[in-house]
N, C-alpha and C positions, 0 to 999 in steps of 0.2 A: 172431774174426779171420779174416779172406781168405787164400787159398792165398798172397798175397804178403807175409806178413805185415806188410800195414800196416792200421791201424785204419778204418774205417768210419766215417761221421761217426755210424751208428745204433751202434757201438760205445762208440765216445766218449760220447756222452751216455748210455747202461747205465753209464758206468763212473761217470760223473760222479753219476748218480744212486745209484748205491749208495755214491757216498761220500759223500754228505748224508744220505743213510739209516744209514749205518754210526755216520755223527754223531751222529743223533739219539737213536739206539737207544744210545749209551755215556750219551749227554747225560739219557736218560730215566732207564737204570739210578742212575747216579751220583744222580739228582733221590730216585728208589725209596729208594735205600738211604738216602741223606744225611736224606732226610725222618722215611724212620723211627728212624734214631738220633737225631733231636734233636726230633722232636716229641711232644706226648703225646696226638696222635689216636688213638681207640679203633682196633685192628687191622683193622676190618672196611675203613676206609679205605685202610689200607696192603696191602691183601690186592684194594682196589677200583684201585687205581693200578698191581696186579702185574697184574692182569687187562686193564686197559688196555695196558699195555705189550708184553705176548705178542699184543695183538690187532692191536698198530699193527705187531709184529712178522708176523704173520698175512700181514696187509694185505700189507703189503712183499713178500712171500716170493710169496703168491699174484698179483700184478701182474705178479712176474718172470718168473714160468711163460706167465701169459698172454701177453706183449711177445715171449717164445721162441717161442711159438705162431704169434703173429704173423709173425713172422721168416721162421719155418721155411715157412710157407704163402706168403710173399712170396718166397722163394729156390724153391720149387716153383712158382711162377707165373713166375717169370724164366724158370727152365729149359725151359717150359712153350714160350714163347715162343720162346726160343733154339732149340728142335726144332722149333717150325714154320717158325722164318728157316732153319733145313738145309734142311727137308724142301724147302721153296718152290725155295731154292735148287737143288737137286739137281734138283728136276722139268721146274725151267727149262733147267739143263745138259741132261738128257736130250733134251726139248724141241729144241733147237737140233742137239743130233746127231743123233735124227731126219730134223729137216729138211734136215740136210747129207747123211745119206744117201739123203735121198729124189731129191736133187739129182743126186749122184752115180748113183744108180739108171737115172735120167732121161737122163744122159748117153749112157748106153751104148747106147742108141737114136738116136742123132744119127751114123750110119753116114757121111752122106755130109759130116760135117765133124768127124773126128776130131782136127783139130788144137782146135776149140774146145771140145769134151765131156774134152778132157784139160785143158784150162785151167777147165772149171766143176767136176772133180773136185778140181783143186789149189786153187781157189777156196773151194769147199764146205768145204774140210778144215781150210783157213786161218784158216777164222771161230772152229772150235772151237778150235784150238790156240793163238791168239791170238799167232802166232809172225810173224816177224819178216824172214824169206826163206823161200822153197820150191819146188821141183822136181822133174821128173819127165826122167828120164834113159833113154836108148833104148841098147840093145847094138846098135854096129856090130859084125857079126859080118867081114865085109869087112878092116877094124883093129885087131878085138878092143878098141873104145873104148869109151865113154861118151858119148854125146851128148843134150845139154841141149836137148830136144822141147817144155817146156812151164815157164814160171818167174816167182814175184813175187820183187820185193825185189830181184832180181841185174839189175846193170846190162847191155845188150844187147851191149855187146863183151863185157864177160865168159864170156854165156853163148855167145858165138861162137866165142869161143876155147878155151874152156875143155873138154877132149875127155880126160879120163881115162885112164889104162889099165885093164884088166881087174885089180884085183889093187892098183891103185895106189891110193894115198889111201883116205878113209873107204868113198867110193861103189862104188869099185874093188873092197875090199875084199867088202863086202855082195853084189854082182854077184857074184865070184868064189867064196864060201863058199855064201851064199844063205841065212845067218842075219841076223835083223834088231839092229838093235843102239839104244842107248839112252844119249847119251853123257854124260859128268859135265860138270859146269863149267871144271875144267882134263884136257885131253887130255895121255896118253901120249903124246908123238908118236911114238916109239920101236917104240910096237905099231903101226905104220903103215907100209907102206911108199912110198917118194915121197910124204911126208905132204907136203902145200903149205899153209904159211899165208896165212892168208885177211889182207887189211888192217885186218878191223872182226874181234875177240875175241870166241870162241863161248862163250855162258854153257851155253848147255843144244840139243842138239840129238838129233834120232829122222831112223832111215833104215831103209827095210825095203825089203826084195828085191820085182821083178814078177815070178812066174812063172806058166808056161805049157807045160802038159802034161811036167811036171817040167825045163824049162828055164829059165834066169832070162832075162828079155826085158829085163830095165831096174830101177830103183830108183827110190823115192819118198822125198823127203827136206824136213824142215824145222829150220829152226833160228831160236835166239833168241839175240840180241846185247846187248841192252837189260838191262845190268846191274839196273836195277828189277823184270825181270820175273820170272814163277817158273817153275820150271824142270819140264823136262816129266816123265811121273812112267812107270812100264811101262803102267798104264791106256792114259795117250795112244798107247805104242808099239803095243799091241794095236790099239787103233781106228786107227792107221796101216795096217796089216796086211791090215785091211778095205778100207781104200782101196785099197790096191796092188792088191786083186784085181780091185777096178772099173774101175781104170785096163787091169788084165790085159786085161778083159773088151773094152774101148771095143778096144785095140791089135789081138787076135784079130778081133774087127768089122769094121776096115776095113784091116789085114793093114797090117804093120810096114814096109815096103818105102814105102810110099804117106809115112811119119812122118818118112823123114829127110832 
């Protein structure tokens, strides 16, 4: 039986067969004994048909072990498989974040267009996270705001209008603490302050602090809306973290003045 327990069609037919076997074996006995009560064959015969009987019992018992055999070496050949579908998988995953930080790497050498080495790092990040919006947010220190420097997925007034406080909302928040955060499918809003709701519902979203010679310069943030999708895990928020510093890096490069 399967961990769910429901039968196997290679179950089913085990079963089926040991209850034609289970038949046969009462059907032989009953034959054994009813033979030798009522005939007058010499014992040597009734002694040749017990012998038969234990052997077809034999037979049966020994076939079962072998079909187990079988089984067990077919469920170790699936598994077999199933760790090579991970492993391929996983190498491919890694695969692709390499690549995406090779991208980001590459950015931070693009001095004299820092507005587009911050859009190929939100790019690069995008791929792996498979998310849904994201942004990189710049501190007006001037307003003490948030301003939306580089972004997919947000529509272009939004990200015009949209200017945070230090301290307000999620991104405000992460700015002002400079702990990265990792958020659930439904939000406290209550641990938020000036939380603002978004028109489209966050299933799953990650935001980590930029900082720069222990000051936060800005935030990197993505989220996913797409009720199908899956939600992001600390793994992802960690490989965020990495970004933010490449982002750090590009900003330091062609100095934050130049970004807003």
């Amino acid at each position: 039986m399967n961990p769910s327990n429901k039968m196997t069609p290679v179950d089913r037919k085990r079963w089926e067969l040991w209850g034609i076997s289970f038949f046969l074996l009462l059907s032989s006995a009953a034959t054994v004994i009813a033979f030798g009560l009522i005939s007058d064959q010499p014992p040597v015969i009734i002694a040749f048909l017990g012998v038969f009987f234990l052997l077809f019992c034999g037979y049966i018992i020994d076939n079962e072990f072998k079909l187990q055999k079988i089984q067990k070496q077919l469920r170790d050949e699936q598994f077999k498989v199933l760790e090579e579908e991970i492993r391929i998988g996983t190498l491919q995953t890694r695969l692709k974040e390499l690549t995406a930080l090779e991208r980001a790497m590459t950015a931070i050498g693009m001095e004299t267009q820092p507005e587009k080495a911050l859009d190929t790092i939100l790019r690069a990040a995008m791929q792996i996270f498979a998310a849904d919006r994201g942004s990189i947010m710049l501190v007006d220190e001037a307003s003490q705001t948030l301003v939306i420097t580089a972004s997919i997925g947000i529509k272009p007034e939004h990200s015009a209008q949209s200017r945070p406080k230090i301290g307000d909302g999620i991104a405000g928040r992460v700015a002002l603490t400079g702990e990265a955060l990792l958020l659930p499918p439904k939000i406290n809003t209550d641990q938020y302050k000036n939380f603002e709701s978004k028109a489209t519902e966050l299933r799953s979203g990650i935001c980590a602090p930029m900082r720069s010679r222990n000051k936060i310069i800005g935030v990197i943030s993505y989220s996913i809306a797409d009720p199908k999708k899956r939600l992001f895990t600390e793994y992802d928020l960690k490989l965020l973290i990495i970004f933010a510093q490449y982002a750090t890096l590009v900003i330091d490069a062609a100095g934050a003045a130049r970004l807003k």
